[in-house]
C-alpha positions in Angstrom: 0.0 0.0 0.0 1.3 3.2 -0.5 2.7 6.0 1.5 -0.2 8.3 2.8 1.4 11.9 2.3 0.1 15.3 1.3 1.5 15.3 -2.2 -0.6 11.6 -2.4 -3.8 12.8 -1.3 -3.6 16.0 -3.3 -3.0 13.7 -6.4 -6.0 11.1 -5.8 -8.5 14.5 -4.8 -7.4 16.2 -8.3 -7.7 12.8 -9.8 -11.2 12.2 -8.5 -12.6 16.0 -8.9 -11.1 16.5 -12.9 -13.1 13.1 -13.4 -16.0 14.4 -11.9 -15.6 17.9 -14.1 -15.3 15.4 -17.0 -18.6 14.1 -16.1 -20.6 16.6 -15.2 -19.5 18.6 -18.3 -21.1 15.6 -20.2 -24.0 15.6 -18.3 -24.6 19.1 -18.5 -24.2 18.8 -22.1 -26.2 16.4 -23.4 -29.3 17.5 -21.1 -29.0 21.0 -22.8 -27.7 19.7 -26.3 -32.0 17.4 -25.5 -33.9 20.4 -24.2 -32.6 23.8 -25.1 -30.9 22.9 -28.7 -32.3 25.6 -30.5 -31.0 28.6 -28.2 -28.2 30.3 -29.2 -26.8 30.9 -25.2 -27.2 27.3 -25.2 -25.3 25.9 -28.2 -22.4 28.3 -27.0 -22.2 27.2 -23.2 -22.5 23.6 -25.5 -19.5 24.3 -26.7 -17.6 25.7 -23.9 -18.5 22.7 -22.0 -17.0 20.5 -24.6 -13.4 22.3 -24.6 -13.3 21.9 -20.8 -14.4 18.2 -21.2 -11.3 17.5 -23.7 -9.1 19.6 -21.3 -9.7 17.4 -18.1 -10.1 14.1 -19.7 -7.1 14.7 -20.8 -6.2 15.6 -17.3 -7.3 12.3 -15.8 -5.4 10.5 -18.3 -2.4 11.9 -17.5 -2.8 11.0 -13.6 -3.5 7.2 -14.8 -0.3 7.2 -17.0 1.8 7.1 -13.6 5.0 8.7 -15.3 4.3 6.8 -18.6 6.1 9.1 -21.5 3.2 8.6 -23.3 1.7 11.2 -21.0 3.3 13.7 -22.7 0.8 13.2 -25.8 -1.9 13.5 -24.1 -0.5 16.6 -22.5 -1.1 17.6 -26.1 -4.2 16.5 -26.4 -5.6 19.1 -23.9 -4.3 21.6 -26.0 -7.7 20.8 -28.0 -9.5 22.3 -25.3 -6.9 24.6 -23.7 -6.7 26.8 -27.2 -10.5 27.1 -27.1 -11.5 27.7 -23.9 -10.8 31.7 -24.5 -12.9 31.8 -27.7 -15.9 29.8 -26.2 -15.7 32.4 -23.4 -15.9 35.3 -26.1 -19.1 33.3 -28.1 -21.0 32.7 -24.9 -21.1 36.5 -23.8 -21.6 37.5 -27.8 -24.9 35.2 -27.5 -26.0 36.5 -23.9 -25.6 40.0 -25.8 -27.7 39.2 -28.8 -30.2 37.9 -26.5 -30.7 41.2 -25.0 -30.9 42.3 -28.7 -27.4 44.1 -28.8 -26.7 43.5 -32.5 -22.8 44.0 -33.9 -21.6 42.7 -36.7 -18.3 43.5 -36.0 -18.6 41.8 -32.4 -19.4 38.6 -33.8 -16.9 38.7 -36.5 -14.6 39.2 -34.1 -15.9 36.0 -32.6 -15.2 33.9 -35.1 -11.3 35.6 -35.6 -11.0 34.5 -32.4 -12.0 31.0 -32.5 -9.5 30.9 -35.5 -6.1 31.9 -34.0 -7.5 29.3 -31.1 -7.2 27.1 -34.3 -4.1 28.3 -35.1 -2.7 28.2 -31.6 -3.7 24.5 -31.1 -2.4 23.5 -34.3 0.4 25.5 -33.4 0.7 23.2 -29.6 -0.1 19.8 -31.4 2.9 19.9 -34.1 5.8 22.3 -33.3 7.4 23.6 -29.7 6.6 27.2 -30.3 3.9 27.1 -27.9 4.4 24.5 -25.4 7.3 21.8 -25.5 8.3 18.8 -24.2 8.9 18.9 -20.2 9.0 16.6 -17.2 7.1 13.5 -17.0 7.6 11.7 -13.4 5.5 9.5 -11.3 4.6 12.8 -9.2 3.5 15.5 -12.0 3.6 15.6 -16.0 3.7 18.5 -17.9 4.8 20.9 -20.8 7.5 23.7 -20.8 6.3 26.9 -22.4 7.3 27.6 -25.9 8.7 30.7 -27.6 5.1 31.7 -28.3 3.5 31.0 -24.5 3.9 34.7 -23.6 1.7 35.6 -26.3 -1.1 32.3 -25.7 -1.1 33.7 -22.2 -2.0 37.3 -23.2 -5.0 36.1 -25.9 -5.9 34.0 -23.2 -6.1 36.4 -20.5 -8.1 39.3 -22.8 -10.3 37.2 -24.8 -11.7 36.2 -21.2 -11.8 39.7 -19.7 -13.7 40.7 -23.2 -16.3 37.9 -22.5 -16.5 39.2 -19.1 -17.2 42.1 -20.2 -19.8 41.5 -22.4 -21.0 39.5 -19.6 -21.2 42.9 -17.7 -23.1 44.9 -20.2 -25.6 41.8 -21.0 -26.8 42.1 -17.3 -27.2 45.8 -18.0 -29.3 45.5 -20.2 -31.9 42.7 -18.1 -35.2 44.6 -17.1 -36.4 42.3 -14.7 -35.2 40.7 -11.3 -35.9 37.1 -12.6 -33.8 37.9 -15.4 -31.1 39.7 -13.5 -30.6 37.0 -10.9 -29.9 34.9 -13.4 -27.1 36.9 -15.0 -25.6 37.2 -12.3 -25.6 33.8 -11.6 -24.0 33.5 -15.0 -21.6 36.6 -13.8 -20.2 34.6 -10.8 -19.4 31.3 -12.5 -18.6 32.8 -15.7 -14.6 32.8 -15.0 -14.6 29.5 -12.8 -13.9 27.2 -15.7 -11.0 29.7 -16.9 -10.0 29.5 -14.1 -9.5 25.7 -13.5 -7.8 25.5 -16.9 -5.2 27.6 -15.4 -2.9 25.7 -13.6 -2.7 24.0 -16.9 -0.7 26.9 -18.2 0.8 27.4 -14.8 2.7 24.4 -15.0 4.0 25.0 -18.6 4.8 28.6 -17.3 5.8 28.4 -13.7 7.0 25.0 -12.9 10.2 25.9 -11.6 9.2 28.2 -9.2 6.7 26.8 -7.5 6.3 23.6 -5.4 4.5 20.6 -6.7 2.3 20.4 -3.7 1.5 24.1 -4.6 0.5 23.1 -8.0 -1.6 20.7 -7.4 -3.4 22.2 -4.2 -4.3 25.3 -7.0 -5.3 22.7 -9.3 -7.7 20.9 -6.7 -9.1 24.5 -5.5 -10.0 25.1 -8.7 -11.2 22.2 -9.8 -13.6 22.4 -7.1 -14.9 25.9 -8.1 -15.1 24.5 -11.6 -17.6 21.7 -11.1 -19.5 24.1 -8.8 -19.5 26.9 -11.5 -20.3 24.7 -14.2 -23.2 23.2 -12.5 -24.4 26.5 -11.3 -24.2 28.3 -15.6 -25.4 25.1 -16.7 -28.8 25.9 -14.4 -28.7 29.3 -15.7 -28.5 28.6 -19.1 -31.0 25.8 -19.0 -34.0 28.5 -19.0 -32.9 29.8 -22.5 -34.7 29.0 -25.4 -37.6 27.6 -23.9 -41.3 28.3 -22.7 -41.9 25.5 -20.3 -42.6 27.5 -16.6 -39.6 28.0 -14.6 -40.6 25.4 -11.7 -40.6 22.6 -14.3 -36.9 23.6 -15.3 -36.1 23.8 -11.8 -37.5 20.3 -11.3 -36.4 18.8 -14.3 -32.6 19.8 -13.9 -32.6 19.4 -10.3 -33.8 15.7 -10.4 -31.3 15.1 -13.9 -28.4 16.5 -11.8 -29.4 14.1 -8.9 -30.1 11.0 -10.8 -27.3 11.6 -13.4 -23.7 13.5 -12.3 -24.6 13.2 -8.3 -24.7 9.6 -8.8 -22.1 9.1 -11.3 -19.7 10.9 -9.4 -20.0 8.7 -5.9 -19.6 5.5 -8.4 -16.3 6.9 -10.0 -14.9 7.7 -6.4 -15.7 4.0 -5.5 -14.5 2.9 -8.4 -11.0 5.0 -7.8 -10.9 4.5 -4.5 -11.6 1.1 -3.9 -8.2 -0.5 -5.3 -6.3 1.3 -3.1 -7.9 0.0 0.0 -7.6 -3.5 -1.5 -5.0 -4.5 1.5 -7.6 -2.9 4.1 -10.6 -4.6 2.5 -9.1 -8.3 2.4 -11.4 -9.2 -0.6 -9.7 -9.3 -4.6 -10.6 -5.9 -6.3 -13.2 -7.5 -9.2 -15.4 -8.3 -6.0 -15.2 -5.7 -4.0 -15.8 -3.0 -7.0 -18.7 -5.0 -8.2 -20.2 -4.8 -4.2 -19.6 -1.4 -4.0 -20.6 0.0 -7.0 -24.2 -2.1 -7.8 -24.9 -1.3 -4.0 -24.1 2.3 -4.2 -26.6 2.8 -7.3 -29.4 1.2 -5.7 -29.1 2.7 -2.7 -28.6 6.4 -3.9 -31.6 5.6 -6.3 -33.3 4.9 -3.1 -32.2 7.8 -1.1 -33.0 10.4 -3.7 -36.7 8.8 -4.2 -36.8 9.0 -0.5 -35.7 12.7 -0.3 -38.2 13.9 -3.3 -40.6 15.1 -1.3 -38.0 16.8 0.9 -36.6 18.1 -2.8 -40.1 19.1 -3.8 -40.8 21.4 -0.3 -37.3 22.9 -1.5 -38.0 23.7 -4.9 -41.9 24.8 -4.9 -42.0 25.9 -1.2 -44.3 28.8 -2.4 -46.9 26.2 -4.5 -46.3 23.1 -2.4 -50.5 22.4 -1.7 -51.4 22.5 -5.7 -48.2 20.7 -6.8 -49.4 17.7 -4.2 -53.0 17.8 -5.6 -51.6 18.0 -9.3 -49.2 15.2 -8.7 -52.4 13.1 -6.7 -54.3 14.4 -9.8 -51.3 12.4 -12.0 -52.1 8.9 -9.8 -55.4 9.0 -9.9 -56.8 10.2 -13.5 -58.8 7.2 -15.6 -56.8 7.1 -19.2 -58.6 5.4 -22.1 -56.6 2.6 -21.9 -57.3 2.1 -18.0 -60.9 2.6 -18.6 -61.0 0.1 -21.4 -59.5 -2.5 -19.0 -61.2 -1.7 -16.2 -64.4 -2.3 -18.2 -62.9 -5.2 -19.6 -62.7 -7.1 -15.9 -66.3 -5.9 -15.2 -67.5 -7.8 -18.3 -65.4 -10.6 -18.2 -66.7 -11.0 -14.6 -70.3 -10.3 -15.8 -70.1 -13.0 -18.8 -68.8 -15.5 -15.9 -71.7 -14.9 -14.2 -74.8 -14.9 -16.8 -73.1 -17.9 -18.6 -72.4 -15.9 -21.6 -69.1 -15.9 -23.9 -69.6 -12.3 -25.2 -69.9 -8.4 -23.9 -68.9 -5.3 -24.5 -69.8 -1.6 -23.8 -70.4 0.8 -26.7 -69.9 4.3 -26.4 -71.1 7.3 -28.7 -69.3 10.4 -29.6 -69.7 12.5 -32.9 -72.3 11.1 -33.4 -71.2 7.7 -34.2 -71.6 4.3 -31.9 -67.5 2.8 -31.1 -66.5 -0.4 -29.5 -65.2 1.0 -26.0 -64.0 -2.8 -24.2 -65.2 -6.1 -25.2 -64.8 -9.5 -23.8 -64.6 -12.8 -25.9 -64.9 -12.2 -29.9 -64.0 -9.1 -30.8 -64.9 -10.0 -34.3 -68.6 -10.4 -33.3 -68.4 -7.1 -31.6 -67.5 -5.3 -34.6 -70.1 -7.3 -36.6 -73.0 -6.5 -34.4 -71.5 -2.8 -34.7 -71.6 -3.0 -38.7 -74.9 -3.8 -38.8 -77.0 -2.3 -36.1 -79.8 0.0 -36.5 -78.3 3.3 -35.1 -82.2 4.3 -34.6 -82.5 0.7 -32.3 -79.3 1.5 -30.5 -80.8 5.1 -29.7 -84.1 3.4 -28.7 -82.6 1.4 -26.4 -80.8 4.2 -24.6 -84.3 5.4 -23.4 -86.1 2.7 -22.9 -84.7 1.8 -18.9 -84.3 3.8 -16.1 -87.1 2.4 -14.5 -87.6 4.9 -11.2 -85.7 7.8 -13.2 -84.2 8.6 -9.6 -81.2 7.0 -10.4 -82.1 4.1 -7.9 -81.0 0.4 -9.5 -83.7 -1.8 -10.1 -83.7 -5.6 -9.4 -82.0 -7.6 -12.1 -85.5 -9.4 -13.1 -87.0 -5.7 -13.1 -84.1 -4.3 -15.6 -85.3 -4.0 -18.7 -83.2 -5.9 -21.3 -83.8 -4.6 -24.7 -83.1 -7.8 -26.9 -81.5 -6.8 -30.1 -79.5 -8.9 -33.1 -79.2 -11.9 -30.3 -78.2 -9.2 -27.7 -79.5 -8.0 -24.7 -78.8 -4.3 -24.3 -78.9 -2.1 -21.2 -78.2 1.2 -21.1 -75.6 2.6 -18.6 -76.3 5.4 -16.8 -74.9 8.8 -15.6 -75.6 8.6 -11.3 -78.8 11.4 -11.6 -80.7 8.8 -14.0 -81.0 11.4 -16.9 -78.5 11.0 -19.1 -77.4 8.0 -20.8 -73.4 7.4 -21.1 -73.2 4.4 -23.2 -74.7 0.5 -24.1 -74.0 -2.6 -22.0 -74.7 -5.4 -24.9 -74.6 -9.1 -23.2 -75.0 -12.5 -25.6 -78.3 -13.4 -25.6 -78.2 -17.0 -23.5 -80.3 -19.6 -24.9 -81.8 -20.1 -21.3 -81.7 -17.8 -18.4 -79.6 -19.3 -15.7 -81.2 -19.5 -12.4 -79.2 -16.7 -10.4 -78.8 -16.2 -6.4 -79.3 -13.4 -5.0 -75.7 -12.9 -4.4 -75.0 -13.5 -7.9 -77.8 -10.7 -8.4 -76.2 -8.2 -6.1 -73.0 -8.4 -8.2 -74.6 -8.0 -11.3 -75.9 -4.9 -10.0 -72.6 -4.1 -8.7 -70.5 -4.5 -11.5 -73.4 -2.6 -13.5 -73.2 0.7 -11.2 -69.2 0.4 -11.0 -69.2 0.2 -15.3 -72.0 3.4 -15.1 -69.3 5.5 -12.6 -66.0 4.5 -14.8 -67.7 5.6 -17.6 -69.3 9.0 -15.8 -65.8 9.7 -14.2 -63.9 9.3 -17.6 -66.8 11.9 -19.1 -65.9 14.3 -16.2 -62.3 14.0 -17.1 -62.5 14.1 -20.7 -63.9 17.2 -20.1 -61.2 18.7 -18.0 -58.4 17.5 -20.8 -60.6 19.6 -23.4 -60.3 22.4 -21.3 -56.7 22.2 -20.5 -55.9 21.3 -24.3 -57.7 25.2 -24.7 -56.1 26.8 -22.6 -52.7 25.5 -23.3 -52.0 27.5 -25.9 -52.6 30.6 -23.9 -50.5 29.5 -21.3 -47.6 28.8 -24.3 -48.3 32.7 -25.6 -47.7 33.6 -22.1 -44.4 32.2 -21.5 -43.8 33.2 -24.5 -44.2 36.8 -23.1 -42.1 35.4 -20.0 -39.6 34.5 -22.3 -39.3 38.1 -24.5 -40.1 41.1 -22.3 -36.6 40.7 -20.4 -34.6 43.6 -21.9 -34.0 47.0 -22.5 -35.3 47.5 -26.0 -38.5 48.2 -27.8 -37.9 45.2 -30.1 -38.5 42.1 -28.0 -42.4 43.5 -27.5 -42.3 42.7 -31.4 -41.8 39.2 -30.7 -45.5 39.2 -29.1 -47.4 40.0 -32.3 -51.0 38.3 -32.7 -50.4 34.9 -34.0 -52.3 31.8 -34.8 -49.9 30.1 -33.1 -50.7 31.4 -29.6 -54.5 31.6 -29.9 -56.2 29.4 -27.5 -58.3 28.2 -30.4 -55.1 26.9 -32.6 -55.4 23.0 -31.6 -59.3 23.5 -32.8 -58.5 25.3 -35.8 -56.0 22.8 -37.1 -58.1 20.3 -36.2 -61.0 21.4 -38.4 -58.7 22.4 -41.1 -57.9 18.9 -41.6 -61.7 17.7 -41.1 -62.0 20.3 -44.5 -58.9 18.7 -46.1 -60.7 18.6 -49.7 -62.9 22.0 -49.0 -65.6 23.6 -46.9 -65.5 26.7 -45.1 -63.2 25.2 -41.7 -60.6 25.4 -44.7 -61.1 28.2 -46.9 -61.9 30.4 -43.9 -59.5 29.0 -41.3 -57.6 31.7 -39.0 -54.7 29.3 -40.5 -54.1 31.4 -43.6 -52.5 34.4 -41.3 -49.7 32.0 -41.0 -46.6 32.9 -43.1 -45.9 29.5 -44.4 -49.0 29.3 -45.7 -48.6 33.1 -47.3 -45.4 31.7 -48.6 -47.4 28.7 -50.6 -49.9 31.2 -51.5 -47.4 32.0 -54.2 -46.9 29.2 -56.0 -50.8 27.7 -55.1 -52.4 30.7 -56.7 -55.7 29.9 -53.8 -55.7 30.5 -50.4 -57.4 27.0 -49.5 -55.1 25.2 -52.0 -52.1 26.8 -50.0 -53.4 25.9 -46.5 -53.8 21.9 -47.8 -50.5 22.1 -49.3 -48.6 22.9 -45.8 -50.7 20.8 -44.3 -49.7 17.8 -46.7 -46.2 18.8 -46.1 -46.8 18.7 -42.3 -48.5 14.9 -42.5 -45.3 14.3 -44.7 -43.1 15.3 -42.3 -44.5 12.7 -39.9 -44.3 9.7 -42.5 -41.1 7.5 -41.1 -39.0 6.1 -43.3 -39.2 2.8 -44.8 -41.9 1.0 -46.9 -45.2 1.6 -44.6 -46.7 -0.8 -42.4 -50.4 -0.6 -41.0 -50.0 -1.9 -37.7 -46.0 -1.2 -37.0 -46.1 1.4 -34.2 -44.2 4.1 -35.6 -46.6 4.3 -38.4 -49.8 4.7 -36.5 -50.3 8.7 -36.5 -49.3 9.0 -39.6 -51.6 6.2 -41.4 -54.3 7.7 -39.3 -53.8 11.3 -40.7 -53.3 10.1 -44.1 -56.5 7.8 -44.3 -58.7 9.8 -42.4 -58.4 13.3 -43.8 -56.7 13.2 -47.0 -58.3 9.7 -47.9 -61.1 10.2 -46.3 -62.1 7.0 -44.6 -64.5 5.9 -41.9 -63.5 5.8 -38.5 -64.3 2.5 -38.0 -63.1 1.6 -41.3 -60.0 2.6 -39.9 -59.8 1.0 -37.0 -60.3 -2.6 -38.7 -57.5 -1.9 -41.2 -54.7 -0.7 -38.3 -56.5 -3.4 -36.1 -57.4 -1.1 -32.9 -60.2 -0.3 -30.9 -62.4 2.8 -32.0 -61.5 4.6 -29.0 -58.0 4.0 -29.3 -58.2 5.4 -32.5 -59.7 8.2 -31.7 -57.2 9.0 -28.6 -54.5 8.3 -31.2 -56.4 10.4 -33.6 -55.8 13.8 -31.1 -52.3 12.8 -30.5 -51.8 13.0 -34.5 -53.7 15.9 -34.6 -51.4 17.6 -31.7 -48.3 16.8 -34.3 -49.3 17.9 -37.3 -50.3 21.1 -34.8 -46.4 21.5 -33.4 -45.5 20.9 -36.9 -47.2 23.5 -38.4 -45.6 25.9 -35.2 -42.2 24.5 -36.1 -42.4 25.2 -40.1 -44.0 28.7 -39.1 -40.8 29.5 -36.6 -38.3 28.5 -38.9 -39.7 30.6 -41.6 -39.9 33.7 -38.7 -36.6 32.9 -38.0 -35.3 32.9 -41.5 -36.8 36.4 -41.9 -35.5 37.7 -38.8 -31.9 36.5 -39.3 -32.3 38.2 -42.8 -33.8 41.5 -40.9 -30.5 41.3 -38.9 -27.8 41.0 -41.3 -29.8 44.1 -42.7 -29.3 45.9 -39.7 -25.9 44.7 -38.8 -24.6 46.0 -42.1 -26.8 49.8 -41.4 -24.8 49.9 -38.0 -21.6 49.4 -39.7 
């Protein structure tokens, strides 16, 4: 085992802390490469993060090389990152700028001049001695001797990072609100931490004969610490860019990632570093001990954090805590289609036990069409009893029970069975006795079976517990159509969250009238397609503000034409690749668009082709509908932000 000294400890700390920079880094940017892609602040801190991640994995293989010569190419290889760490800097304020609307031309060419004598320099590092050479490679430290050229690296090092810092400065100016500010200035305070921690980097190139090792190193672990701190704290700050989800979802979301993901990861690489060093202490061969250690140490942190989420959740929405509980008890406890459909399912396979019968299923209506809600035994039948009923007798039957009209359940030899095709139908109904939510249709038996009246009382039962599913699922169909109206004003308003942040009178631009952001865009889409080949939901739809669609106007020469035309495009869009496939899974929403609007098929038609239930179809049906929706937004951004890059370049060149 070896000797326990400062210089030791220091080395496995920095060892332990660069791998957990390595990781984090990672983490930090594939979460914001999956949610915030499209921001600009984003993709920069994307790419700052990934220079830092070259320079310390570099970093940790250098400590594993244990005075290996090879060391000294990978003391290269950091140069990848080193060179650009300066010039990420510089992009990362230019963005923060420019989302403040602070337009320069000459700014953000001087951007990309500096990313390209960070080119130059690391070329410069990797294949000459100008900028760093060959230096000492020992079992204590490994690094470079500065080059010729170091002095000058060290001085565009030092002012490209003041001038991000800078520009850091006057982007936090420019924030109008305290939300807004706050958040700059968390981005203020961690902004130079990274730079930072790549500094003893150069310090050893440029000071290694003046200062201890121990010294070194103890810099190094300082700010390594301040590194993974800062990083995780810009990475929080940067993950509200570019999006218009509320600010306690963020919060959530990144919270729980950082737990689940780096947290974790991090106390498995310290085992996993630590552990074959204590091999003498532990008495056990390393392979067993890691394995031990590490599986135990995931599942119990997995535990622990599930544990402390409510703890997490006071934290996080102490100001909201009573409706976050009821809307995650809300989560728990709501009836989806597909739990309704086998709830029902049990009730009539339990119902069919019971009466002696091999057949039952519940038929719903909406649209003013009869579907096939749940069904026990042949399905086939089902849909054949559908084809050819009478939608007159199926109406009939609807009124004909509700014997007291109080609501009250009659005895099963009082209910009134309304015999039908070799059916018996009841009609199931909402708790007042008025209205009727749907058709109970049992296989006629040949013979009645002699029931007891315990089989009677679960008849009843299971007849009252179909009624409430059914009434319950109603009641929360109708609070999904009401969120799924709303939603888009509560999009338009985060949208405003999102713009009215800076001093200028352009953002309020951003919040011009819009199709996009009416409450009524789902619906409008939505009937659009229903008038796919013409009517007036189509040649009078709100839809024909859009630009996209003022764009096709010009080569469609009609406004209706131009509106089916982007929406084609938009079903396109959704078509996967491949030769298509009526019941593969990723086909689904797009055979449905595609055969119910622009073919023009019957629902149940439909169904039987793509083998599903009616009511699946039409719960897949909105989902489709809800794409082709955010793929009419997308198209209509892009084009936006076509025109407003254009607008730009326009304005960049008037400045200048």
């Amino acid at each position: 085992m070896e000797t326990i000294t400062p210089f030791t400890v220091l080395a496995f700390a920095n060892l332990i802390l660069s791998s957990a920079i390595v990781l984090t880094a990672f983490s930090l940017l594939a979460y914001l490469l999956t949610h915030n892609f499209r921001s600009p602040v984003a993709r920069a801190f994307c790419a700052l993060l990934t220079f830092v991640s070259v320079v310390y994995a570099g970093d940790v293989v250098v400590n594993l090389l244990n005075g290996d010569p090879a060391a000294l190419n990978w003391l290269r290889f950091q140069w990848l990152g080193i060179a650009f760490v300066p010039a990420a800097y510089l992009h990362l304020s230019d963005t923060l700028l420019r989302t403040g609307y602070a337009f320069s031309l000459p700014r953000r060419v001087g951007v990309f001049l500096i990313y390209a004598l960070g080119l130059a320099f690391c070329l410069l590092a990797l294949t000459t001695d100008l900028v760093v050479q060959d230096g000492v490679v020992t079992e204590e430290l490994a690094y470079l001797a500065a080059g010729p050229l170091f002095p000058i690296f060290a001085f565009y090092y030092g002012a490209t990072t003041f001038a991000g810092a800078f520009n850091l400065y006057r982007a936090r100016r420019r924030c109008l609100t305290p939300t807004a500010r706050r958040r700059m200035t968390y981005m203020t305070v961690s902004f130079i931490a990274p730079a930072l921690g790549v500094f003893p980097f150069l310090l050893f190139a440029s000071m290694s004969a003046y200062l201890p090792p121990t010294v070194v190193l103890a810099l190094a672990s300082l700010g390594n610490v301040a590194v993974v701190l800062m990083l995780i704290l810009m990475g929080y700050a940067v993950a509200y860019y570019g999006i218009l989800t509320p600010d306690r979802v963020v919060k959530d979301r990144m919270i729980h990632y950082l737990l689940r993901g780096p947290f974790v990861g991090v106390l498995v690489l310290a085992l996993m570093l630590a552990i074959p060093r204590l091999e003498p202490i532990l008495g056990l061969p390393q392979d067993t001990a890691l394995i031990f250690a590490v599986v135990a140490t995931i599942v119990l942190l997995q535990v622990l954090i599930d544990l402390a989420e409510p703890f997490i959740d006071r934290i996080i929405y102490r100001q909201d805590l009573d409706e976050i509980l009821w809307i995650q008890e809300l989560d728990h406890r709501l009836l989806t289609s597909t739990d309704l459909g086998q709830f029902l399912e049990n009730l009539l396979a339990a119902l069919c036990e019971i009466l002696r019968v091999r057949t039952a299923f519940v038929l719903t209506r909406a649209g003013g069409e009869w579907r096939l809600e749940a069904n026990t035994g042949s399905r086939a039948e089902a849909r054949a009893f559908l084809r050819k009923a009478d939608d007159s007798a199926l109406v009939r039957a609807c009124t004909l029970s509700s014997a007291e009209g109080n609501g009250a359940r009659p005895a099963l030899d009082a209910l009134r069975f309304y015999t039908y095709e070799g059916y018996w139908l009841l009609p199931l109904r909402a708790r007042n006795g008025a209205e009727a939510l749907g058709l109970l249709a049992l296989q006629a038996p040949e013979e009645m079976p002699a029931l007891t009246e315990a089989a009677q009382e679960a008849v009843r039962a299971l007849v009252s517990q179909a009624e409430a599913a059914l009434q319950d699922r109603q009641l929360q169909q109708s609070i999904f159509d009401t969120l799924r109206r709303i939603i888009p004003e509560l999009d338009r308003i985060q949208r405003w969250r999102s713009t009215v942040r800076y001093v200028d009178t352009r953002p309020l631009e951003a919040i011009a009238d819009s199709p996009l952001y009416a409450p009524e865009y789902l619906q409008w889409v939505k009937d659009a397609l229903a008038h796919y080949w013409g009517g007036p939901k189509l040649s009078r739809s709100p839809l024909l503000q859009l630009q996209v669609v003022r764009q096709a106007l010009e080569e469609e020469g009609h406004p209706a034409r131009a509106l089916r035309a982007v929406l084609k495009r938009a079903i396109e869009s959704l078509r996967p690749p491949g030769q298509r496939h009526l019941t593969a899974s990723e086909w689904v929403l797009y055979n449905i668009l595609e055969m119910r609007f622009v073919q023009g098929q019957r629902v149940r038609d439909i169904a039987d082709q793509l083998a599903m239930s009616e009511s699946d179809l039409y719960r897949k049906q909105r989902i489709a509908i809800e794409e082709v929706a955010r793929t009419l937004a997308a198209m209509e951004e892009r084009l936006r932000q076509s025109a407003a890059g254009k607008e730009k370049e326009g304005e960049d060149g008037r400045e200048n």
